[in-house]
N, C-alpha and C positions, 0 to 999 in steps of 0.2 A: 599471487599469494605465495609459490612455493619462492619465487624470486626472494620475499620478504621475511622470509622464516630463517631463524636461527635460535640457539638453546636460550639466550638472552629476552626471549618473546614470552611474557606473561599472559598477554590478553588477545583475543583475537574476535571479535565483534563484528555481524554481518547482519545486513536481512534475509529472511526468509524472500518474500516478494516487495520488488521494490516499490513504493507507495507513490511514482511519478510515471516511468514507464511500463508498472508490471511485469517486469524480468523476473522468474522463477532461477533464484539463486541455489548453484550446486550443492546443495548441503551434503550428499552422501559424499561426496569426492572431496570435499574438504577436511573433513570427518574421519577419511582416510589417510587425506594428509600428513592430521594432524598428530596421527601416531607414532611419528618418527619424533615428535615434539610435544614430552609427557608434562611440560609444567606450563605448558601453553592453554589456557582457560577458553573456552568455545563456549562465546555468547551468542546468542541470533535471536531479535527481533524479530519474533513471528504475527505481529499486530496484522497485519494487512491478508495473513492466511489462513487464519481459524477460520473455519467455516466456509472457505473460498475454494481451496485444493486441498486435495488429501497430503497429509503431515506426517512426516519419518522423523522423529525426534529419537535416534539410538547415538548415541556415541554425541549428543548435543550436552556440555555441561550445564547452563544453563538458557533458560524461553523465556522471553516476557511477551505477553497479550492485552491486548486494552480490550474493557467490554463492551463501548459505545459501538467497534467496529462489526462486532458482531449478535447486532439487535438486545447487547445489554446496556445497563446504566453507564451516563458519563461520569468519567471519575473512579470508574473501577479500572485497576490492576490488578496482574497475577504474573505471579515470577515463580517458573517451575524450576529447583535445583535439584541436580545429586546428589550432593553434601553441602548438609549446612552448618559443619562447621567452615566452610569456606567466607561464610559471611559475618563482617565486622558490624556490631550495632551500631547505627547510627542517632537513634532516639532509645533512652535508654531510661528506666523506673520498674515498673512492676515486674519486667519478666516476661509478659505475654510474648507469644510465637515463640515459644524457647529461649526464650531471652533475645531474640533478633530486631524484634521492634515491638516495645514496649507502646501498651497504651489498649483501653478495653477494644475487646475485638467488634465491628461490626458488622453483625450476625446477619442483620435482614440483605445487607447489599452484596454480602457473603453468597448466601443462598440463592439470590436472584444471581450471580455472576454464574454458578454450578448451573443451575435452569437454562439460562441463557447458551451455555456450551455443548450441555445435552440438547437444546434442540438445535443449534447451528450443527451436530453432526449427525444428526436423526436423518434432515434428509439432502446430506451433501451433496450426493449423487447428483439430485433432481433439480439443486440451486446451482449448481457445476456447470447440467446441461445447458439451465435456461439460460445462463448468464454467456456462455459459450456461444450460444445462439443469436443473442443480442450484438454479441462482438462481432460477429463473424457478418451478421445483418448488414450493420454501420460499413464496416469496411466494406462491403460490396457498392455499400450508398455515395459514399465515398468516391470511388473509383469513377464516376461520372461528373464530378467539379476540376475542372483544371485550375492549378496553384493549391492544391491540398494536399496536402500530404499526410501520411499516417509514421509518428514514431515509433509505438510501441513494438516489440516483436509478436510476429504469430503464435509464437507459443509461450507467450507470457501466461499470467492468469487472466483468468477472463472478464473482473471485474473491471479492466482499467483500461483504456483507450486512450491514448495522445497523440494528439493531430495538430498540424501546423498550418496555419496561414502567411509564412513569410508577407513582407512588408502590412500586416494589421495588425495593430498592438493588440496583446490575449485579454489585457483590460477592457478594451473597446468591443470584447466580442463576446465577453462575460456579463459588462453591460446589457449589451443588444436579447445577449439570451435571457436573461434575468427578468425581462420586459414581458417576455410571455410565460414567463413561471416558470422555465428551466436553469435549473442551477447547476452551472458550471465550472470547472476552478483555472485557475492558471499556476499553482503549486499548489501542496500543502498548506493547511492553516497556519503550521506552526512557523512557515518559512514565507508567509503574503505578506509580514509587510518590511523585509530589508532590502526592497526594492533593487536587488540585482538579479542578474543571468541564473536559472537554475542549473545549480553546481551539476547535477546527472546528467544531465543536457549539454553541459558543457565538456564534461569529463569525456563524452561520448564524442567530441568531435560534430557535431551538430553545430551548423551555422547560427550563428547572431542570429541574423535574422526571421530565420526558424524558430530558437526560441522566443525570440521576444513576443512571437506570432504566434503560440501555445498555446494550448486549451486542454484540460484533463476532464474525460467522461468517465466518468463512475457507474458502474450497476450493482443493486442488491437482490435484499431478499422481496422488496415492495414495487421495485420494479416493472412495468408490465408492458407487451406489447403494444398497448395505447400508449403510453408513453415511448414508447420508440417511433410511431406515427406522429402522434403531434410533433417532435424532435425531428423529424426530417422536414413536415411541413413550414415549421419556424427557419430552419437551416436554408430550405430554399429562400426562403425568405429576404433571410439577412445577406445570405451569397449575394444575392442579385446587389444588393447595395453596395458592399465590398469588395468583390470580383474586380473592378477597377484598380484598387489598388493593393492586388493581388503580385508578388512578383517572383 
C-alpha cells in the first residue's frame, strides 16, 4: 500500500476480514499510513467482522456492515461516516437522512439492525471463543487426510476455514456435502457464478489446482458441536471416495 500511495490518491478501500480466506486486515497500520496522506478517504468493509472480532474503527473515515451477516435481516445496510458532508446524494426528493437519501425511512428494519448489533456484541467474547474452537478443532481433523491442505491463516478470524483438495473440483465436493445437509461454499455468493479462479487465491500465488479444489467452511452464532461431528463423519466419508483423485 505505501508502494501505492501518493498526494494524487483520493480513495483507499479495504476489508476488515477477508470474506474467502479470513485474513485479519491491518487496519491500525494503515490508518497510520494514511496520515502522511490527508485527502486520501479510508474506506473498510467491515461486513464479515461485526460480531466476529473485536473492532478498532479510530482514524477509519468511513464502515460499511450488512445485517444478514450478523444474525440481522437481509437487506439491511449501514454506512458509519465522519462527515457527511462528504457524501453526494444519489436518490434525491424529500430530504430525509439530511438530505443524503431521500425517501421515508424504514423504522421497523431500522430498529431490528440496532437490536441485532447490540446483541452480536453483548457476547462477543463467548462467540470469538466458540468459533475459535471449532477452527482450531477442523484443522487438527484435517491434519490426518493426506492431499488436504488448509489455506486460510492461523490467525485469521475464526469464522472462516479454507481447505483445498487439489485435483477435485470444489463443485463436486459442495455437491457431495450438500447431500448430507452440510453447506458449503466454494466462493462468495456474490462471485459463484463467473465461473473463474478466485481472484484472492490467485492473488496469493495459490496453485490452480488448489484453487479449483476449494471449499470455504463458515461458523456462527448457531453453530454447534454436533455439527462439527456430523461434518467430520460426512467428510470421512466422502474422503474415502475422493482420496483417489486427490493430488
Amino acid at each position: 500500500l505505501a508502494s501505492l500511495m501518493n498526494d494524487r490518491v483520493g480513495l483507499v478501500t479495504c476489508m476488515y476480514v477477508n470474506n474467502i480466506m479470513g485474513q485479519i486486515q491491518p487496519i491500525d497500520e494503515i490508518v497510520t499510513l494514511l496520515k502522511d496522506y490527508p485527502k486520501a478517504h479510508l474506506h473498510v468493509d467491515a461486513v464479515q467482522a461485526l460480531g466476529k472480532i473485536p473492532l478498532h474503527l479510530e482514524g477509519i473515515n468511513s464502515v460499511s456492515f450488512s445485517g444478514h451477516k450478523f444474525n440481522g435481516l437481509k437487506g439491511q445496510g449501514l454506512l458509519l461516516i465522519d462527515n457527511k458532508d462528504k457524501l453526494e446524494p444519489i436518490v434525491h426528493g424529500g430530504g430525509q437522512e439530511y438530505g443524503i437519501r431521500s425517501g421515508t425511512v424504514n423504522l421497523p428494519m431500522n430498529v431490528s439492525l440496532v437490536k441485532a448489533i447490540a446483541l452480536a456484541l453483548d457476547d462477543l467474547n463467548d462467540r470469538n471463543h466458540r468459533m475459535r474452537h471449532f477452527n482450531n478443532e477442523l484443522r487438527q481433523f484435517f491434519k490426518k487426510y493426506k492431499g488436504v491442505y488448509i489455506n486460510s491463516p492461523e490467525d485469521g478470524a475464526p469464522q472462516i476455514l479454507n481447505i483445498a483438495f487439489p485435483g477435485v473440483k470444489g463443485e463436486v465436493l459442495v455437491n457431495a456435502f450438500s447431500k448430507s445437509d452440510i453447506m458449503v461454499s466454494t466462493t462468495s455468493a456474490c462471485s459463484s457464478k463467473r465461473g473463474k479462479l478466485n481472484e484472492v487465491l490467485m492473488a496469493m500465488g495459490i496453485a490452480d489446482n488448489k484453487i479449483e479444489g476449494s471449499i470455504r467452511l463458515s461458523f456462527g452464532d448457531l453453530t454447534t458441536e454436533e455439527d462439527i461431528n456430523h461434518f467430520k463423519e460426512k467428510f470421512e466419508i466422502i474422503y474415502t471416495e475422493i482420496k483417489e483423485l486427490l493430488k
